[in-house]
N, CA, C and O of each residue as an XYZ file, in Angstrom:
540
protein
N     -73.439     78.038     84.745
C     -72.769     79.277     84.394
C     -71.577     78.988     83.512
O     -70.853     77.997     83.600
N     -71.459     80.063     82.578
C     -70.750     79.806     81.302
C     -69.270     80.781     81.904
O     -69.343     81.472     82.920
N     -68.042     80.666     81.097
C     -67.045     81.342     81.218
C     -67.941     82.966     79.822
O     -68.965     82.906     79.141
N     -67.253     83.741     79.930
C     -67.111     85.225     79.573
C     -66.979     84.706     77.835
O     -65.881     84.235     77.538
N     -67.970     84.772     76.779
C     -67.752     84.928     75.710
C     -67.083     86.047     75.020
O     -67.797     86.580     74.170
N     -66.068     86.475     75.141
C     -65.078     87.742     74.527
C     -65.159     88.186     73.125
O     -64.820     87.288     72.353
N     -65.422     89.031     72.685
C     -65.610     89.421     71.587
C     -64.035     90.494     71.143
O     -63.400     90.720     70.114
N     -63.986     90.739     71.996
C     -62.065     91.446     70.995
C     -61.225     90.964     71.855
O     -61.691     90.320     72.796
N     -59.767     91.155     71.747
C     -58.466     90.629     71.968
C     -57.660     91.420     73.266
O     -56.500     91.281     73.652
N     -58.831     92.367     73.810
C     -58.482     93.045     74.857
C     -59.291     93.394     75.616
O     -60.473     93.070     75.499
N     -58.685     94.377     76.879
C     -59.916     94.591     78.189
C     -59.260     96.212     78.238
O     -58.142     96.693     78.422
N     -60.683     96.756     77.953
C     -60.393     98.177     78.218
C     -60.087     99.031     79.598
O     -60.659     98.518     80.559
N     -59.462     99.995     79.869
C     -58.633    100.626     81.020
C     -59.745    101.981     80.816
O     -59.830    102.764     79.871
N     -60.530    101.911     82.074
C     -61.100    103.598     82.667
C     -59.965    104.301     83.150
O     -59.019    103.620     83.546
N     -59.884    105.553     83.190
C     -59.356    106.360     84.498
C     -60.051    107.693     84.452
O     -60.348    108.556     83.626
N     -60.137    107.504     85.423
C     -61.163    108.865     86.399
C     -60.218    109.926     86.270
O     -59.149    109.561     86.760
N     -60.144    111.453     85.671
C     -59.672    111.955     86.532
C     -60.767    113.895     86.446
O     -61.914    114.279     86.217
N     -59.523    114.440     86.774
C     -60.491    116.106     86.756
C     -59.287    117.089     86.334
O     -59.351    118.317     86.378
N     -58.148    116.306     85.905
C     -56.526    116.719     85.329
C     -56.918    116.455     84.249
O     -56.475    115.329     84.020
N     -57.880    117.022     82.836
C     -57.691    117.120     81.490
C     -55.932    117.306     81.044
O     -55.253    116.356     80.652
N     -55.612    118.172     81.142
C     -55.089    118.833     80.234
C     -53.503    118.069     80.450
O     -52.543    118.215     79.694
N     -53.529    117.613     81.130
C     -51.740    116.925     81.911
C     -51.989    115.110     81.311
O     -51.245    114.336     80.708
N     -53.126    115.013     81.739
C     -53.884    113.688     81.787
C     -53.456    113.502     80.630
O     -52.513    112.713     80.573
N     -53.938    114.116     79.284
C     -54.274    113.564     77.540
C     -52.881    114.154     77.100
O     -52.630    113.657     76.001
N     -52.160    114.757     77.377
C     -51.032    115.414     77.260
C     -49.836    114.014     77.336
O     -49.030    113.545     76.532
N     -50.129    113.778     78.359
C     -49.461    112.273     79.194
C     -49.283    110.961     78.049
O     -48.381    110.488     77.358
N     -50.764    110.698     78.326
C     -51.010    110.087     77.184
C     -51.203    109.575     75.814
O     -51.046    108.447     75.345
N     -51.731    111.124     75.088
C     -51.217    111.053     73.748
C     -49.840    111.827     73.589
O     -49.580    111.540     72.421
N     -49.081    112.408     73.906
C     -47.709    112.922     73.398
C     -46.774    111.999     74.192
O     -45.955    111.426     73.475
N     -46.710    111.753     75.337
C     -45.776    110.661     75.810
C     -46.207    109.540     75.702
O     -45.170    108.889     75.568
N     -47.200    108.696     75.658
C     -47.194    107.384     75.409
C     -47.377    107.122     73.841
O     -46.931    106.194     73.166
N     -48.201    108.264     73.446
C     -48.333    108.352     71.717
C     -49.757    107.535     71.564
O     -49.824    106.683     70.678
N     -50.538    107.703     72.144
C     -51.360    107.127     71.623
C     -52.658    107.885     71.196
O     -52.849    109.062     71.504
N     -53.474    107.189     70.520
C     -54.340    107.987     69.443
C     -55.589    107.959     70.135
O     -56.131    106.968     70.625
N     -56.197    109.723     70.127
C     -57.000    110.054     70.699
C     -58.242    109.599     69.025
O     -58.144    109.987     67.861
N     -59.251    108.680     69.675
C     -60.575    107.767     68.639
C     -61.497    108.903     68.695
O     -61.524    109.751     67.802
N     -62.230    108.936     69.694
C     -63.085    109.682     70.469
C     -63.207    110.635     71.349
O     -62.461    110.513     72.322
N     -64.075    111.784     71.334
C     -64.403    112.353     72.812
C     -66.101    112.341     72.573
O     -66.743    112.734     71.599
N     -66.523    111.787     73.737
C     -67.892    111.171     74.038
C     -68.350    111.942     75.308
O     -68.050    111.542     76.433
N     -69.078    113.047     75.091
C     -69.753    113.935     76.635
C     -70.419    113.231     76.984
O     -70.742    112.361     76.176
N     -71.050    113.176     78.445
C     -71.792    112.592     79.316
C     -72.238    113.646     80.060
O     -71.410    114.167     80.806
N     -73.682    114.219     80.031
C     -73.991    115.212     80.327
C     -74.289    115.288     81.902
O     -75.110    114.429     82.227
N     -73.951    115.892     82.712
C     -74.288    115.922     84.222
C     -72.853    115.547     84.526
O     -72.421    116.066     85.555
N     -71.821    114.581     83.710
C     -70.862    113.890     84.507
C     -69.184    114.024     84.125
O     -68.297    113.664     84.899
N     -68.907    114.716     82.546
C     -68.049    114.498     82.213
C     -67.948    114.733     80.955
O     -68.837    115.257     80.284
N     -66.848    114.359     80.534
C     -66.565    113.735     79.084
C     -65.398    112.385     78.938
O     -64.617    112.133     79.855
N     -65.427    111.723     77.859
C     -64.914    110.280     77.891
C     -64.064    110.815     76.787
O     -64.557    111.228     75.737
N     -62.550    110.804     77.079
C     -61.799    110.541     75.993
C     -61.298    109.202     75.595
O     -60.354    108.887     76.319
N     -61.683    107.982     74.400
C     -61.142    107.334     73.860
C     -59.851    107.640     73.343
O     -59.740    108.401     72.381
N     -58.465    106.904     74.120
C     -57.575    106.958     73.005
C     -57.054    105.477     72.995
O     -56.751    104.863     74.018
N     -56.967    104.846     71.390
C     -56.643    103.768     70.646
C     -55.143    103.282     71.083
O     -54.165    103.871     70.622
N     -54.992    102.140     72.028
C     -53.925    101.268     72.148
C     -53.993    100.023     71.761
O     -54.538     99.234     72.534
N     -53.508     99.569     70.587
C     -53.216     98.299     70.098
C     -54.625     97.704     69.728
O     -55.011     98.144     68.645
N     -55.336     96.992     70.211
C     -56.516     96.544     69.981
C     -57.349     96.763     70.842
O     -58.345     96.040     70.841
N     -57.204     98.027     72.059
C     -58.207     98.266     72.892
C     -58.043     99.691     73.334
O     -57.602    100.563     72.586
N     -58.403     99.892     74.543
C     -58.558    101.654     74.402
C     -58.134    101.980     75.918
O     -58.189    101.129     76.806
N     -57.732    103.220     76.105
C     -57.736    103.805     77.227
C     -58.484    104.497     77.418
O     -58.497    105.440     76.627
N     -59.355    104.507     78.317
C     -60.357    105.463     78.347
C     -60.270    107.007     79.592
O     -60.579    106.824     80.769
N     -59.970    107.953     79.257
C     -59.840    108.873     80.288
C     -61.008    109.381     80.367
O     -61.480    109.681     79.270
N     -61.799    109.639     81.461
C     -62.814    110.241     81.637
C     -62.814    111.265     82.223
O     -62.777    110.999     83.425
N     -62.838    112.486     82.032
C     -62.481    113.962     82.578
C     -63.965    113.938     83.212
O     -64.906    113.727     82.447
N     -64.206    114.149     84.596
C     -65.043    114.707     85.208
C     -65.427    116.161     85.050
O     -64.614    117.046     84.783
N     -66.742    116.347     85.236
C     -67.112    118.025     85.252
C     -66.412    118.877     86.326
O     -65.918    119.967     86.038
N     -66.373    118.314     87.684
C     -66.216    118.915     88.985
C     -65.387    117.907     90.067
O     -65.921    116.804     90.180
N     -64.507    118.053     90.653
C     -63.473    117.683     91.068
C     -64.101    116.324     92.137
O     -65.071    116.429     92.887
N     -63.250    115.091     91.946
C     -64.115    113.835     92.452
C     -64.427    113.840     94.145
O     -63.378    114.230     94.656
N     -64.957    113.697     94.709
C     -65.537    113.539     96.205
C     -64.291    112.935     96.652
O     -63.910    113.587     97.624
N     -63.407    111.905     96.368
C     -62.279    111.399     96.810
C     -61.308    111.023     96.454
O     -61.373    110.498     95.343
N     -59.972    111.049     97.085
C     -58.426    110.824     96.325
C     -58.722    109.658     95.914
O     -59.686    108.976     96.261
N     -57.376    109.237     94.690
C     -56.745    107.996     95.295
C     -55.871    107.766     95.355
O     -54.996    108.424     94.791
N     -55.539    106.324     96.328
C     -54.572    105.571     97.055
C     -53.387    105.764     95.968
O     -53.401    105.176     94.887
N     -52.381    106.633     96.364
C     -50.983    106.772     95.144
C     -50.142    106.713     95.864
O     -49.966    107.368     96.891
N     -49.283    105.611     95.235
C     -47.905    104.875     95.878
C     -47.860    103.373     94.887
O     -48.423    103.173     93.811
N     -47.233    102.710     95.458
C     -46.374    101.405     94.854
C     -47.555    100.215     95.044
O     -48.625    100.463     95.599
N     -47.257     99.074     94.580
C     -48.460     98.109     94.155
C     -48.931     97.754     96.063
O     -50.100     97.453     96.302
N     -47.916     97.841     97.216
C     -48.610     97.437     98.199
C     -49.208     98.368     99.120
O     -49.476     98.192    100.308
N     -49.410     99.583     98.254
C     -50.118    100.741     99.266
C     -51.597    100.637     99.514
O     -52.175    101.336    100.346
N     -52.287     99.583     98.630
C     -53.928     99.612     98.938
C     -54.272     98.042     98.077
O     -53.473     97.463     97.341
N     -55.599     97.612     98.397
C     -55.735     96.821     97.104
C     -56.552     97.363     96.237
O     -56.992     98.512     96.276
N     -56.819     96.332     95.239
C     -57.513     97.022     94.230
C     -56.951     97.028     92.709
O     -55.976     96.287     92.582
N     -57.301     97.618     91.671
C     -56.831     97.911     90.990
C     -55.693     98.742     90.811
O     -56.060     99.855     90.434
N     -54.062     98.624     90.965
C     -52.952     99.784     91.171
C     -52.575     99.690     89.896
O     -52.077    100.755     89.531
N     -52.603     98.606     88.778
C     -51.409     99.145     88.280
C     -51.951     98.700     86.811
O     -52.771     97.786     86.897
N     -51.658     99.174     85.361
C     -51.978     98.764     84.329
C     -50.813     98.270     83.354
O     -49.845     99.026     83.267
N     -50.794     97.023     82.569
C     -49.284     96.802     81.903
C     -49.424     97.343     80.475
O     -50.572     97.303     80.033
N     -48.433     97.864     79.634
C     -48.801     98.533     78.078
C     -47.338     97.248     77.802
O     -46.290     97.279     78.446
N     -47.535     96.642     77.152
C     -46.473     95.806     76.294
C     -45.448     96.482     75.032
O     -46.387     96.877     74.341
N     -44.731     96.724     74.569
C     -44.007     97.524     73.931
C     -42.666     97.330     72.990
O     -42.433     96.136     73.177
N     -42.131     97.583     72.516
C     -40.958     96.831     72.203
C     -39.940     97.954     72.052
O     -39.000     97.759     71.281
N     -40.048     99.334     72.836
C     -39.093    100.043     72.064
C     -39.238    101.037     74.385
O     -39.405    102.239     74.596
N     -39.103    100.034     75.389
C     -38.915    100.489     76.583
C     -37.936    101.168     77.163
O     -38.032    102.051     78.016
N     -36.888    100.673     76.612
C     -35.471    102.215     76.986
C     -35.394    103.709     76.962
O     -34.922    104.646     77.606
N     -36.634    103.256     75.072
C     -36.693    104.830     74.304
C     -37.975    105.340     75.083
O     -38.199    106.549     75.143
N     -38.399    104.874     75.385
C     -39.983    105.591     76.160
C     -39.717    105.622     77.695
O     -40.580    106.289     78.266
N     -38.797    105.109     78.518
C     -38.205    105.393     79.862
C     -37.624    106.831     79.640
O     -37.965    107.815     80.296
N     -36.431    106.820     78.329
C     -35.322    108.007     78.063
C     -36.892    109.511     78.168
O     -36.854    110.545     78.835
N     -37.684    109.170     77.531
C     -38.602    109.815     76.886
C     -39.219    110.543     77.805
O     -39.471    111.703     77.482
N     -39.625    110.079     79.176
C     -40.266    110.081     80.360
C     -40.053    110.884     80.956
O     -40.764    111.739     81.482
N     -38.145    110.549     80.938
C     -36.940    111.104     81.900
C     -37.047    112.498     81.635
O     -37.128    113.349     82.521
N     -37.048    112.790     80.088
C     -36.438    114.031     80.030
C     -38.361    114.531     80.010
O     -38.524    115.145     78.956
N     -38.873    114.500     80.306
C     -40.385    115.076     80.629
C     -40.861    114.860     82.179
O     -41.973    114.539     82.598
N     -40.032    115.054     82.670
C     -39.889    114.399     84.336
C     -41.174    113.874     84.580
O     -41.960    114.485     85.304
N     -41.502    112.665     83.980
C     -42.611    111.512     84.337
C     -41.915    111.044     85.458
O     -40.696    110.926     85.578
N     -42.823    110.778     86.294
C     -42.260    109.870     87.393
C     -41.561    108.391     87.067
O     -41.999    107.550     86.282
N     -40.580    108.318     87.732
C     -40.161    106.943     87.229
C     -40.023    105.654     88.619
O     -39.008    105.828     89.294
N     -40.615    104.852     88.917
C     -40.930    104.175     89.925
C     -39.840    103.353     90.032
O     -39.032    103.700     90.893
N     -39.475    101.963     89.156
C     -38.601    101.426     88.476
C     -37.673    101.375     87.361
O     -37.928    100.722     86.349
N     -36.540    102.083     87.520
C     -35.887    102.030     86.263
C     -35.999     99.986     85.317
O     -36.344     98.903     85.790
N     -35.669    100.262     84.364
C     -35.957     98.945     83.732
C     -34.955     97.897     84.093
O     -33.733     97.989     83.977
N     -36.008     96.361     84.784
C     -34.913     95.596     84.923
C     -35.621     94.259     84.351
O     -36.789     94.071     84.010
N     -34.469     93.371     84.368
C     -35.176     92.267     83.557
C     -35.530     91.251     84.871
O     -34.851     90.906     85.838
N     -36.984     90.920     84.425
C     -37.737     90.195     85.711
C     -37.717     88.335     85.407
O     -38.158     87.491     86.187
N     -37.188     88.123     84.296
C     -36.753     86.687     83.754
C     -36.486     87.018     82.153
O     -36.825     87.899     81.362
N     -35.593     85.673     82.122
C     -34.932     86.059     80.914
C     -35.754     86.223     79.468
O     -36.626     85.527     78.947
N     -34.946     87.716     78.965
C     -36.256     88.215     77.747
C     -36.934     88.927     77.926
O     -37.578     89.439     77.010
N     -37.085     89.277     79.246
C     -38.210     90.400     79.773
C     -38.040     91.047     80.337
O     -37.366     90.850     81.348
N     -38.660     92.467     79.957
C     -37.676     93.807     81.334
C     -39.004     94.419     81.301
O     -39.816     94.405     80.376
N     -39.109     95.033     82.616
C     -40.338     95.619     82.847
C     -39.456     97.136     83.707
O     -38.384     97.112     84.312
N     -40.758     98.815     83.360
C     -40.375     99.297     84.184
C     -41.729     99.994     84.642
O     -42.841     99.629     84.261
N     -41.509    100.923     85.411
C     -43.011    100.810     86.258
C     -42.851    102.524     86.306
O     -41.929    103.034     86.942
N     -43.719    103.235     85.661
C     -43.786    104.958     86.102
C     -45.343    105.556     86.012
O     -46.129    104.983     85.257
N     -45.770    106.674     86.764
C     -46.381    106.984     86.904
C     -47.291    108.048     86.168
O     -46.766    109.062     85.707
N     -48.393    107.870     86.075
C     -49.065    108.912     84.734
C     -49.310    110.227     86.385
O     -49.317    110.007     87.596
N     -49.488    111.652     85.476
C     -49.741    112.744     86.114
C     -50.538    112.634     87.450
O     -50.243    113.253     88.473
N     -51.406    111.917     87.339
C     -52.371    111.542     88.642
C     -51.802    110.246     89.521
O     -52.624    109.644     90.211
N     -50.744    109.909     89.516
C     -50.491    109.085     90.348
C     -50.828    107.571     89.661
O     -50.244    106.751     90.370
N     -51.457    106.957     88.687
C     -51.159    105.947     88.600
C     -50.536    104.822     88.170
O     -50.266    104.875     86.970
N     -50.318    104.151     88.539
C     -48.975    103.366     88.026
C     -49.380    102.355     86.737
O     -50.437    101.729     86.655
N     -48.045    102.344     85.535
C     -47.928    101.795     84.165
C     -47.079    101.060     84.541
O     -46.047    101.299     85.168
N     -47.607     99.881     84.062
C     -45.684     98.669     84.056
C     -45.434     98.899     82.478
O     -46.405     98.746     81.737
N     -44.295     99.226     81.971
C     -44.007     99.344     80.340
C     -43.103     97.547     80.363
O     -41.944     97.344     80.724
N     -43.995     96.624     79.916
C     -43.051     95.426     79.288
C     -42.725     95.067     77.942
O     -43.354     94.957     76.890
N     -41.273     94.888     78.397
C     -40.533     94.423     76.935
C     -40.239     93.382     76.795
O     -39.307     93.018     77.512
N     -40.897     92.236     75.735
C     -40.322     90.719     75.623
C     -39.353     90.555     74.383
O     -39.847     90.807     73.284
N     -38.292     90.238     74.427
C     -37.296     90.022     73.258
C     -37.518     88.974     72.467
O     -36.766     88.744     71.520
């Protein structure tokens, strides 16, 4: 058995939800990022592609509201997948940005070793973004 032959420079991010309108709102006007695609899936949904850096976020709006929550709280409330990092260089102005759009804010920004500040807030559905800044 071979290691993972990779073909691009990133690993794409699903999220489930049945919150269109808060969800892409979230995402393209507060994080700014560029809606590529919307891709229906008939029986199940629709897939919004939006373009981050060299890979994508993928929101997938369900037709009909999902059979089950999820686990929303801080990285030790469940395992699993909790939390996604967006790398950035402009984290003060997109915390300030958040603030005044009352995004949840988990961690205000602190520096976790020298050169690096990370802060941690929450998209509309509960899940958690680390925003890191390397100087």
């Amino acid at each position: 058995m071979g290691k993972i032959n990779l073909t691009t420079n990133s690993i794409d991010v699903g999220i489930v939800t049945h919150n269109e309108p808060t969800m892409l709102d979230f995402y393209i006007n507060t994080l700014g990022l560029t809606k590529e695609a919307e891709i229906p899936f008939p029986g199940l949904g629709t897939l919004n592609k939006l373009n981050y850096a060299d890979g994508y976020i993928k929101i997938l709006v369900l037709n009909e509201e999902p059979k089950h929550k999820n686990h929303i709280g801080d990285f030790n409330t469940a395992p699993g997948i909790r939390y996604i990092t967006i790398n950035l260089s402009n984290l003060s102005d997109l915390v300030d940005e958040c603030k005044s759009k009352n995004i949840k804010i988990i961690n205000e920004p602190i520096e976790i070793r020298p050169g690096v500040k990370v802060a941690v807030i929450q998209d509309p559905d509960g899940n958690l973004i680390e925003l890191m800044q390397a100087s």
